[in-house]
Backbone atoms as SQL, in Angstrom:
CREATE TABLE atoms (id INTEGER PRIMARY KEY, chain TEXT, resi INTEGER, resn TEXT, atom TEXT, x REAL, y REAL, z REAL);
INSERT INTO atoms VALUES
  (1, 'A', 1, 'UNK', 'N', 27.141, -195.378, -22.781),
  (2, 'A', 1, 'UNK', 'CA', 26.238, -194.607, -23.603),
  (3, 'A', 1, 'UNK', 'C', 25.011, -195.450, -23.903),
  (4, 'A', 2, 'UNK', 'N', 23.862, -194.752, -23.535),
  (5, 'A', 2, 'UNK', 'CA', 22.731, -196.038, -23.627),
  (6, 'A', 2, 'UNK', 'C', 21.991, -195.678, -24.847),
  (7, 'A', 3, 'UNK', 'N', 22.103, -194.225, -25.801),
  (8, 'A', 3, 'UNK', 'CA', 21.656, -193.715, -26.711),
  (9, 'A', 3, 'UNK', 'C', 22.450, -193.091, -27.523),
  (10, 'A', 4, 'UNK', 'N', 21.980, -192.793, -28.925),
  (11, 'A', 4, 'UNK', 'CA', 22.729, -192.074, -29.864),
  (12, 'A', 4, 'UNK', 'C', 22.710, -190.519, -29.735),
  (13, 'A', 5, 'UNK', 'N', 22.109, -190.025, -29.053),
  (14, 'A', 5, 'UNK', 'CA', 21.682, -188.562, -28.448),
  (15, 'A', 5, 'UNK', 'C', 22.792, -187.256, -29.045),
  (16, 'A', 6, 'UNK', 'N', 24.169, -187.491, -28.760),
  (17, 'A', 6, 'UNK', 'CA', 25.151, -187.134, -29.498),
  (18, 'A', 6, 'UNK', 'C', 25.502, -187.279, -31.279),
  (19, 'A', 7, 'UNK', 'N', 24.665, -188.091, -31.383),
  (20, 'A', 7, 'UNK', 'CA', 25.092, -188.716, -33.102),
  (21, 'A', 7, 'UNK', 'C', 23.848, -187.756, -33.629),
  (22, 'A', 8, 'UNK', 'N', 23.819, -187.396, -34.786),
  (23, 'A', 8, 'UNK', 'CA', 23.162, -186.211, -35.767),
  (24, 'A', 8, 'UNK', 'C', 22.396, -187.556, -36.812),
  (25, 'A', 9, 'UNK', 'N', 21.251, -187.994, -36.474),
  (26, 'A', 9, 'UNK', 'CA', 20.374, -189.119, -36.639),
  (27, 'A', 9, 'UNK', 'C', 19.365, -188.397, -37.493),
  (28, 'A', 10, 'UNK', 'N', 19.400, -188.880, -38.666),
  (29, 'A', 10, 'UNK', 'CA', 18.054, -188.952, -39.889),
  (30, 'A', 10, 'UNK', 'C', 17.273, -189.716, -39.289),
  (31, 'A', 11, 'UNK', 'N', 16.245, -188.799, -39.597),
  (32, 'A', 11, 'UNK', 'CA', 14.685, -190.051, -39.530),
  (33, 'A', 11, 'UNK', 'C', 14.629, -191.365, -41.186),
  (34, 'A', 12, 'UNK', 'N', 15.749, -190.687, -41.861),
  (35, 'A', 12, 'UNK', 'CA', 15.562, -191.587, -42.990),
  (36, 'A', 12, 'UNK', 'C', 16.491, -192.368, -42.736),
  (37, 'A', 13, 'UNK', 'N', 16.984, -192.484, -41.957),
  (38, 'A', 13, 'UNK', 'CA', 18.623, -193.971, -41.718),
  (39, 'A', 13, 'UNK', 'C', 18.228, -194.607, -42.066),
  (40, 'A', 14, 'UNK', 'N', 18.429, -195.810, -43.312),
  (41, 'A', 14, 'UNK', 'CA', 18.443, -196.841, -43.750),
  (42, 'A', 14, 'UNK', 'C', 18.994, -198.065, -42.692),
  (43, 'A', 15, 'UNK', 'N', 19.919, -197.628, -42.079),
  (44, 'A', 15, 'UNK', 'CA', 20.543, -198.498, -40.700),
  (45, 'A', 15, 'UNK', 'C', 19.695, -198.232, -39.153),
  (46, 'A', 16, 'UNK', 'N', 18.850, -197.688, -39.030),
  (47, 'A', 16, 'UNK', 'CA', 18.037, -197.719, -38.272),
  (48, 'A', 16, 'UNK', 'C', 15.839, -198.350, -38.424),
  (49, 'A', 17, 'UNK', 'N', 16.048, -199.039, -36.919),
  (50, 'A', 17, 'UNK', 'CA', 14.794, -199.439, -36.629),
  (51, 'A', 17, 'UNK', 'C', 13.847, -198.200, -37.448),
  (52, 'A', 18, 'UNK', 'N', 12.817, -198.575, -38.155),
  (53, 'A', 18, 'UNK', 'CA', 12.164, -197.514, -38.443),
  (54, 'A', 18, 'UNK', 'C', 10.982, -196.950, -36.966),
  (55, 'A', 19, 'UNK', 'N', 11.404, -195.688, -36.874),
  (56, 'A', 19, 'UNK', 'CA', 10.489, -194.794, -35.725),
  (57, 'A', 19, 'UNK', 'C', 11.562, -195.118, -34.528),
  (58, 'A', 20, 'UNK', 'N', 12.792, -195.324, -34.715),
  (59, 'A', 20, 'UNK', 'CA', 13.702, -195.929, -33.509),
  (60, 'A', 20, 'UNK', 'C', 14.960, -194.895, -33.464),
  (61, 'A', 21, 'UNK', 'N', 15.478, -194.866, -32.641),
  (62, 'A', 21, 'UNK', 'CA', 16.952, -194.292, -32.488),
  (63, 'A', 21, 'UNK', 'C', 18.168, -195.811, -32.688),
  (64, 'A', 22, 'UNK', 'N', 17.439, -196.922, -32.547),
  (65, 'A', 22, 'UNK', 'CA', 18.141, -197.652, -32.718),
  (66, 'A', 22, 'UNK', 'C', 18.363, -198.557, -33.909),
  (67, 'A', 23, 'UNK', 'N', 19.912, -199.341, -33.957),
  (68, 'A', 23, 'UNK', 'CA', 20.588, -200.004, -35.128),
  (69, 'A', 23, 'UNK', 'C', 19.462, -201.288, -35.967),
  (70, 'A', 24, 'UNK', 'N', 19.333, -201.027, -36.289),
  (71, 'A', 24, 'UNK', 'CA', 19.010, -202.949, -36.961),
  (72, 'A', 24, 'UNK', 'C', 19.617, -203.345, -37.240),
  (73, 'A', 25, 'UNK', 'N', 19.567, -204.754, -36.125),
  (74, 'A', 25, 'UNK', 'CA', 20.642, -205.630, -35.733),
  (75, 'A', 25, 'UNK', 'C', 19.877, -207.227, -35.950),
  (76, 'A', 26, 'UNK', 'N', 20.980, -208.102, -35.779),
  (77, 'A', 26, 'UNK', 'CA', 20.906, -209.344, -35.921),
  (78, 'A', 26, 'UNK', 'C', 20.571, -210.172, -34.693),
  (79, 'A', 27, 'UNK', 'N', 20.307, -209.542, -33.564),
  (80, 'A', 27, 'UNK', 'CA', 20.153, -210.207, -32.423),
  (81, 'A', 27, 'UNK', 'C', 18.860, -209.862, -31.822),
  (82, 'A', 28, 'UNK', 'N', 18.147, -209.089, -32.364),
  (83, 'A', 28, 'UNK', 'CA', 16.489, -209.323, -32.188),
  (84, 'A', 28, 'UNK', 'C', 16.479, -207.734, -31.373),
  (85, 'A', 29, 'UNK', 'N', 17.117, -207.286, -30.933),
  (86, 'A', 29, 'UNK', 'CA', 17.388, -205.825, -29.922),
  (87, 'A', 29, 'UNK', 'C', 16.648, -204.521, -30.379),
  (88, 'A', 30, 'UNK', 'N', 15.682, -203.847, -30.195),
  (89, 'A', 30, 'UNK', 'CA', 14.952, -202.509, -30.044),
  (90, 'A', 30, 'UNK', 'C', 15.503, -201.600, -29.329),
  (91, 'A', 31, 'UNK', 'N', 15.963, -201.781, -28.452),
  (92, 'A', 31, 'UNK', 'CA', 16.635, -200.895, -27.245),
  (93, 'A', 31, 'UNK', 'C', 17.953, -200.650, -27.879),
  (94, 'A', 32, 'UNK', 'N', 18.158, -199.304, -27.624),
  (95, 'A', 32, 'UNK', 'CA', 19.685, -198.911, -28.116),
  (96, 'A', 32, 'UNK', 'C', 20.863, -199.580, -26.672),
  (97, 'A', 33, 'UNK', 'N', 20.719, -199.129, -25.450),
  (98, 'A', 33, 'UNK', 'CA', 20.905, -199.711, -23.975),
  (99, 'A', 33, 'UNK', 'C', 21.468, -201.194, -24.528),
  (100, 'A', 34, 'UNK', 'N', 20.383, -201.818, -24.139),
  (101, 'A', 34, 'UNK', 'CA', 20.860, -203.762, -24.489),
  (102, 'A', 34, 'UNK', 'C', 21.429, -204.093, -25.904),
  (103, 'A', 35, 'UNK', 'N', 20.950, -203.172, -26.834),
  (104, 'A', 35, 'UNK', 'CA', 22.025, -203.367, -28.265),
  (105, 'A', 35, 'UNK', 'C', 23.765, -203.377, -28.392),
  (106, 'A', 36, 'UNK', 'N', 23.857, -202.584, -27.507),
  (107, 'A', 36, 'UNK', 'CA', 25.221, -201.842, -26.781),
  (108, 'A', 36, 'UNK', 'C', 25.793, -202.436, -26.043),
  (109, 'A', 37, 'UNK', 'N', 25.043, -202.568, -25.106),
  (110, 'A', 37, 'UNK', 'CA', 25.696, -204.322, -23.817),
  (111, 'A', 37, 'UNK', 'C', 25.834, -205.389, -25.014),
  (112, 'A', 38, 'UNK', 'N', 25.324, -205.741, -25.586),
  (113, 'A', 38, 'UNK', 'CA', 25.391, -206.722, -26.035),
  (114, 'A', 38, 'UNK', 'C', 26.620, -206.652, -27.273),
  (115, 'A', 39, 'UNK', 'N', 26.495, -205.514, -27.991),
  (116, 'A', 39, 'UNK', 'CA', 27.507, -205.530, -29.372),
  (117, 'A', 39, 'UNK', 'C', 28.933, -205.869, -28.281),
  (118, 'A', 40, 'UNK', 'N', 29.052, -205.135, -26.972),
  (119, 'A', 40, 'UNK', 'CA', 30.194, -204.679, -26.465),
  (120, 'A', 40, 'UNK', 'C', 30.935, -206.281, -26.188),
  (121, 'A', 41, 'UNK', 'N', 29.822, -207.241, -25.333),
  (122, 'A', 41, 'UNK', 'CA', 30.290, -207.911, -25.414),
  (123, 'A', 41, 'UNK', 'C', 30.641, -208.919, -26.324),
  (124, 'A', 42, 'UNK', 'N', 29.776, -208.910, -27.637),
  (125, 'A', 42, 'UNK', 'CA', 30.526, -209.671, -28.874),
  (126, 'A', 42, 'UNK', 'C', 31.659, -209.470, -29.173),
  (127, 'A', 43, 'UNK', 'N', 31.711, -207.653, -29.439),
  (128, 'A', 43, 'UNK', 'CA', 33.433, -207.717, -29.586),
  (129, 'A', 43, 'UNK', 'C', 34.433, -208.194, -29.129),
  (130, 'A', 44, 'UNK', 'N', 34.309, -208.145, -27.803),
  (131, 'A', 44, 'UNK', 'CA', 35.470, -208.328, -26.896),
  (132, 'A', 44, 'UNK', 'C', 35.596, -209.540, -27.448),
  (133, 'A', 45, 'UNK', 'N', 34.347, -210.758, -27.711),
  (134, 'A', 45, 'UNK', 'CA', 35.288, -211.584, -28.374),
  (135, 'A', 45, 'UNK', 'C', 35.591, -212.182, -29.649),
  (136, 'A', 46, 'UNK', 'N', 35.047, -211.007, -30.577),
  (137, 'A', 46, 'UNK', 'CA', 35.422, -211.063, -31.860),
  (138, 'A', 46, 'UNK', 'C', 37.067, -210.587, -31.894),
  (139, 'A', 47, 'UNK', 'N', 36.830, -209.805, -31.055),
  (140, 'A', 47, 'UNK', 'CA', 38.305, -209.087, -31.341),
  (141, 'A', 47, 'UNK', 'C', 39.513, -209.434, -30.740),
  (142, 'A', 48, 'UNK', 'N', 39.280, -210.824, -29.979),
  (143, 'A', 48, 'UNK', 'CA', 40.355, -211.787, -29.238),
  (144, 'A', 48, 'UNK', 'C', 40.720, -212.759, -30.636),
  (145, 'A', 49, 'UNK', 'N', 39.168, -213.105, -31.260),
  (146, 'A', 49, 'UNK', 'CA', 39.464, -213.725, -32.552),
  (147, 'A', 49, 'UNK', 'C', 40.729, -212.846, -33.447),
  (148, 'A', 50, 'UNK', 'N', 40.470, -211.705, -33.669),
  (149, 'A', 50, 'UNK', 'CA', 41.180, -211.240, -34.914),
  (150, 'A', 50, 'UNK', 'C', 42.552, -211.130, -33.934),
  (151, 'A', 51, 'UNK', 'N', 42.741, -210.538, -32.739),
  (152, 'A', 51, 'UNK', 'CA', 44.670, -210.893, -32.825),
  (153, 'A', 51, 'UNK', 'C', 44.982, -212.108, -32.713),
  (154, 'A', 52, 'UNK', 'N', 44.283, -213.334, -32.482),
  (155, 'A', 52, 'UNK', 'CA', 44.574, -214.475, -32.751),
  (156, 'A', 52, 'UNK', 'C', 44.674, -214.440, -34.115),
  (157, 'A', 53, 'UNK', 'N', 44.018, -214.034, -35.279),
  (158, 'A', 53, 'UNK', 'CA', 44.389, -214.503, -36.751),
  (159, 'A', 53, 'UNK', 'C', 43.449, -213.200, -37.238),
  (160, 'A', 54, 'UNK', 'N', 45.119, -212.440, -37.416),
  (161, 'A', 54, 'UNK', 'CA', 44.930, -210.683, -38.144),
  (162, 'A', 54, 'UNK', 'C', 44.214, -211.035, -39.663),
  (163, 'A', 55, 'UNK', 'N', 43.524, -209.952, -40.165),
  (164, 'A', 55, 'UNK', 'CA', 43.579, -209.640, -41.132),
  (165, 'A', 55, 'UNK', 'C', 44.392, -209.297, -42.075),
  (166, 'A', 56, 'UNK', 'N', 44.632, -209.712, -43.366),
  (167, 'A', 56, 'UNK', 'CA', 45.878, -209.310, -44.020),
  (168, 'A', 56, 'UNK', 'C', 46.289, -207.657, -43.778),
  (169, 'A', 57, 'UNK', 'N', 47.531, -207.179, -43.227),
  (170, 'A', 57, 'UNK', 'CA', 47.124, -205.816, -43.466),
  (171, 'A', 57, 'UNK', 'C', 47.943, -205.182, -44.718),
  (172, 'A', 58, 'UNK', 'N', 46.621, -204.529, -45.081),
  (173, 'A', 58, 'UNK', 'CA', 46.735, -203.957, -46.378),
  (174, 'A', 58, 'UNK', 'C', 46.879, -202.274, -46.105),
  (175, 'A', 59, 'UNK', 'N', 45.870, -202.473, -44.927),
  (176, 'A', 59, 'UNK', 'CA', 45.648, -200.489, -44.627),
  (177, 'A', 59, 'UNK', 'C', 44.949, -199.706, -45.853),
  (178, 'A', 60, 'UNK', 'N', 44.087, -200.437, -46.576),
  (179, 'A', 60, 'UNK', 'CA', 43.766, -199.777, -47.200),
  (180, 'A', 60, 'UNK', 'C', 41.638, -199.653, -47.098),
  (181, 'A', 61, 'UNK', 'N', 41.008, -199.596, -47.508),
  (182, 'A', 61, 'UNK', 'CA', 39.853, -199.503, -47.413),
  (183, 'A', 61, 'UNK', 'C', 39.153, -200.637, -47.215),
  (184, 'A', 62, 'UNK', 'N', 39.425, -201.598, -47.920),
  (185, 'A', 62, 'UNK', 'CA', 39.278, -203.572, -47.824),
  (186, 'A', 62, 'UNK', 'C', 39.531, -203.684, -46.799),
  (187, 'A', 63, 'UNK', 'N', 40.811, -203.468, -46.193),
  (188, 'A', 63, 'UNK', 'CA', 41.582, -203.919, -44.968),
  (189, 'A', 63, 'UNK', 'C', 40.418, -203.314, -44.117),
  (190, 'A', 64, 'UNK', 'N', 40.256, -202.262, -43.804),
  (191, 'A', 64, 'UNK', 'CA', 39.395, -201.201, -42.529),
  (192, 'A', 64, 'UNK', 'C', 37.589, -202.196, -42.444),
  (193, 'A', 65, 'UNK', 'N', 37.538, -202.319, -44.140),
  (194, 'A', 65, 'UNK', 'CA', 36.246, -202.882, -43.987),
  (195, 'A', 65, 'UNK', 'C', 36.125, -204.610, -43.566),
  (196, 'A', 66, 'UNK', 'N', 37.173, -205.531, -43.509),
  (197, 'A', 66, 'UNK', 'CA', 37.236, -206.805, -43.372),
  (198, 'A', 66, 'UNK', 'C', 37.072, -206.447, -41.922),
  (199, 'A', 67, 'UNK', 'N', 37.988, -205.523, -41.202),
  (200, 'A', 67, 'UNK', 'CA', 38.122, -205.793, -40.002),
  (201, 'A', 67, 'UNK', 'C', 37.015, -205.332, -39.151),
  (202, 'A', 68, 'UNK', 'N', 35.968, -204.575, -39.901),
  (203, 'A', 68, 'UNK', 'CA', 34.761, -204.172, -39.058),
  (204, 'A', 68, 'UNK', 'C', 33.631, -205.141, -39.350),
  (205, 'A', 69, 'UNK', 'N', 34.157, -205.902, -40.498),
  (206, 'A', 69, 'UNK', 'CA', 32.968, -207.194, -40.661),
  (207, 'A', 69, 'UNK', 'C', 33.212, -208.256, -39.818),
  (208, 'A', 70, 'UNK', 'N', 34.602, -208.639, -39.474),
  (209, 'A', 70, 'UNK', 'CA', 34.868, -209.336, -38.397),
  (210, 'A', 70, 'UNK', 'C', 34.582, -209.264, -36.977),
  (211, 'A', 71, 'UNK', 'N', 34.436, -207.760, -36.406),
  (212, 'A', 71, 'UNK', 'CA', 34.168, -207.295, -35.798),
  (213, 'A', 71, 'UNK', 'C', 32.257, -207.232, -35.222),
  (214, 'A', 72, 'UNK', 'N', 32.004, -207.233, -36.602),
  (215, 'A', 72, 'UNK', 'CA', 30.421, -206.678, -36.097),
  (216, 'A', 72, 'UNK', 'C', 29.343, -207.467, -36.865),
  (217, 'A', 73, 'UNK', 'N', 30.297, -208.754, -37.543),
  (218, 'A', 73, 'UNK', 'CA', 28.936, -209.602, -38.436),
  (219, 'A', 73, 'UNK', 'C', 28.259, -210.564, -38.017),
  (220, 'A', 74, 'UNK', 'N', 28.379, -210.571, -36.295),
  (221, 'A', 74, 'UNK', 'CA', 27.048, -211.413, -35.753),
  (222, 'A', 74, 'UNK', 'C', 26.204, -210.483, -35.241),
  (223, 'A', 75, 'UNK', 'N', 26.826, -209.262, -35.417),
  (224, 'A', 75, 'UNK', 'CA', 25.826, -208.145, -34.675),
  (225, 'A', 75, 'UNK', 'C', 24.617, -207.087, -35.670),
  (226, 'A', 76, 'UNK', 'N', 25.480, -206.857, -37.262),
  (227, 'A', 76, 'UNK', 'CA', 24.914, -205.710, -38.209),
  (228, 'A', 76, 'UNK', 'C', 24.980, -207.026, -39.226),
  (229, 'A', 77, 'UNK', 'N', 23.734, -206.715, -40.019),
  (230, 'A', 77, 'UNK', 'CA', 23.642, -207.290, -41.262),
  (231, 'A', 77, 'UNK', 'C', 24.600, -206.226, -42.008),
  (232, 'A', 78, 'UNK', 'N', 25.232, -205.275, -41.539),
  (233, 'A', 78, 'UNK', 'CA', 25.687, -204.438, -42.433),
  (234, 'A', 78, 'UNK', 'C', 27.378, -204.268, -42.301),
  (235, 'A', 79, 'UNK', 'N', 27.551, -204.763, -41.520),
  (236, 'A', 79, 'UNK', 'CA', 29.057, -205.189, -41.296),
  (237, 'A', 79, 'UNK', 'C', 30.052, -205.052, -42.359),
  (238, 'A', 80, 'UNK', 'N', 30.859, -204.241, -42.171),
  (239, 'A', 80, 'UNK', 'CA', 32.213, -204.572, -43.436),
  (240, 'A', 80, 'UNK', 'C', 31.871, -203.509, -44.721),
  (241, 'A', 81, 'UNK', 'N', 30.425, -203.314, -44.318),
  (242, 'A', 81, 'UNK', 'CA', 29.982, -202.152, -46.065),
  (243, 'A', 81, 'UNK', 'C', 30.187, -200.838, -45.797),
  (244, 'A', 82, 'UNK', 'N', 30.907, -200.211, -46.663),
  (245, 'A', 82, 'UNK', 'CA', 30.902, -198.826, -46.988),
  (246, 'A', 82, 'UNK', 'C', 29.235, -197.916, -46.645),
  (247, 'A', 83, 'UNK', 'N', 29.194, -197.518, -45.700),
  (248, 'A', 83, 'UNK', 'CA', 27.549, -196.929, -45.461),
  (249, 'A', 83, 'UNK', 'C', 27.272, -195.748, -46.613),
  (250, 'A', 84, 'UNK', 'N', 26.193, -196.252, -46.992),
  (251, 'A', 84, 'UNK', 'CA', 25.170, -195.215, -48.056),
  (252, 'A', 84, 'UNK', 'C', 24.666, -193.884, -47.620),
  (253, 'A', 85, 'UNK', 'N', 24.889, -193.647, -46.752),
  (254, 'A', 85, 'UNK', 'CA', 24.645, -191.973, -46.059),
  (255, 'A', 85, 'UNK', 'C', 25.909, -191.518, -45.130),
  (256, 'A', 86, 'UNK', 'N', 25.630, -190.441, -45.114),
  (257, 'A', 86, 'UNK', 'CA', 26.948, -189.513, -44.125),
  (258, 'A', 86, 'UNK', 'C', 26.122, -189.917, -42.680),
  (259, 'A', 87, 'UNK', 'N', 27.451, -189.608, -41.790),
  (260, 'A', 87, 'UNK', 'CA', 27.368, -190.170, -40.168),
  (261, 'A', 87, 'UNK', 'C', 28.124, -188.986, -39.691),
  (262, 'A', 88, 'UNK', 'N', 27.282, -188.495, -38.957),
  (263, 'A', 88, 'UNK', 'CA', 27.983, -187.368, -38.076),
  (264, 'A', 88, 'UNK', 'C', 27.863, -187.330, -36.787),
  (265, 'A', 89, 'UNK', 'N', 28.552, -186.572, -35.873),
  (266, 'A', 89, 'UNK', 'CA', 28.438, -186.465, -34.744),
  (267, 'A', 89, 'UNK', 'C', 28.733, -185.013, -34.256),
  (268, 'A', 90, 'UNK', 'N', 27.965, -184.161, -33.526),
  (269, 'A', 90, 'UNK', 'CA', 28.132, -182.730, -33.294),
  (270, 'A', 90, 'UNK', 'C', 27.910, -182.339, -34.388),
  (271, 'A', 91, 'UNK', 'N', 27.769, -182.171, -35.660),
  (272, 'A', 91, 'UNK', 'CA', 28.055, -181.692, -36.498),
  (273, 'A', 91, 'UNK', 'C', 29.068, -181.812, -37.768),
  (274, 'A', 92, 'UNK', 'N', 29.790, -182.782, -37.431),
  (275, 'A', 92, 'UNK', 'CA', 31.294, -182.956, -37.942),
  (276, 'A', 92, 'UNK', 'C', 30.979, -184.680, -38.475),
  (277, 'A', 93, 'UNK', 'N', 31.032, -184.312, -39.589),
  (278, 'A', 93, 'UNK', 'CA', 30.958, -185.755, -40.554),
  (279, 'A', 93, 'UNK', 'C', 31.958, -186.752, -39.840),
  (280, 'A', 94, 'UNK', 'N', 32.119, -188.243, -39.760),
  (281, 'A', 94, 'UNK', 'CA', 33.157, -189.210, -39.677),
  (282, 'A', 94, 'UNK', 'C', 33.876, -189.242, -40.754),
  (283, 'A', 95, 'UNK', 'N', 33.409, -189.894, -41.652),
  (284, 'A', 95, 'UNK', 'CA', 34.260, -189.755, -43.099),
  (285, 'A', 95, 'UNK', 'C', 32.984, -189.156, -44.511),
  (286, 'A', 96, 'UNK', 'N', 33.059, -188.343, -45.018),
  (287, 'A', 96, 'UNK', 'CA', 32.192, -187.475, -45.541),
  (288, 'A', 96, 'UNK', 'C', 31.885, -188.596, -47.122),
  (289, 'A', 97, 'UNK', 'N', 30.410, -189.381, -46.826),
  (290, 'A', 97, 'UNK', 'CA', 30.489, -190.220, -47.964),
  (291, 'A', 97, 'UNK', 'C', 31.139, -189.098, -49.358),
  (292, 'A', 98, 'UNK', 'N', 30.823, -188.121, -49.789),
  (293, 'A', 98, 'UNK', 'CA', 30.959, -187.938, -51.144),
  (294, 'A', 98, 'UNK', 'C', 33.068, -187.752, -51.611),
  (295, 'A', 99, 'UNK', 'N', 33.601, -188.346, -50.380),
  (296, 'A', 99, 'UNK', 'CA', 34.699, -188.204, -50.695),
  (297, 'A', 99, 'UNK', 'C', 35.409, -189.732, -50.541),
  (298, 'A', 100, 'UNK', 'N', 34.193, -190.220, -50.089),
  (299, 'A', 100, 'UNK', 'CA', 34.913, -191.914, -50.100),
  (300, 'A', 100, 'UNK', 'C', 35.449, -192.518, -51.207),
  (301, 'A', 101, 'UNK', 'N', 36.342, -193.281, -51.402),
  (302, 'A', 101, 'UNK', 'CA', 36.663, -194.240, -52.616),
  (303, 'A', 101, 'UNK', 'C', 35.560, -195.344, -53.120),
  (304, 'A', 102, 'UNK', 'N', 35.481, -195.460, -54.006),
  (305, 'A', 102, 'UNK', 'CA', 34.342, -195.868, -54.782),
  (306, 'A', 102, 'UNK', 'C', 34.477, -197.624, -55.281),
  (307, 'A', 103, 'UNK', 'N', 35.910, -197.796, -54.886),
  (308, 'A', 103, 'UNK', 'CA', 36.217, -198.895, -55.343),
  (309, 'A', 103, 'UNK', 'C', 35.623, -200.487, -54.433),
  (310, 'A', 104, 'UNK', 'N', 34.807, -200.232, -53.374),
  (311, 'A', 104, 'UNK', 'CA', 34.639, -200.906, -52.362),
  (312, 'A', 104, 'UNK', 'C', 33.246, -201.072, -52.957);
């Protein structure tokens, strides 16, 4: 996927390049394409890190968010945070902020 084209994108995203379809990121990237190559391959080895040494699992909202900061905090300054706007795709919210837990 070299674009968000599928994802239901505000011009007001706080997590987006302003005038961009793409993330603001930590690795200097404009292009959604090379943002993507590139997150893909961080993970792979962030995420050799974490089954080498799991996160406590808790399964609870902490737990989901440690493991996406581990995951994505050389890539998003935003890593691990509960996002401040709804994220949809087709139409169909991911997790509908006004029903999130508040405790995070």
């Amino acid at each position: 996927m070299n674009t968000y084209a599928e994802y239901d994108i505000s011009e007001h995203d706080p997590y987006l390049i302003p005038d961009s379809e793409c993330l603001k990121n930590l690795l200097g990237h404009f292009d959604t394409a090379t943002l993507n190559e590139a997150e893909r391959r961080i993970s792979q080895q962030t995420l050799a890190q974490i089954i080498a040494s799991p996160v406590l699992p808790t399964f609870d909202l902490t737990h989901l968010c440690e493991i996406h900061r581990r995951l994505f905090r050389h890539i998003y300054a935003f890593a691990g945070q509960v996002r401040t706007m709804e994220v949809s795709k087709g139409g169909k919210l991911f997790l509908p902020y006004e029903v999130r837990p508040r405790f995070v």
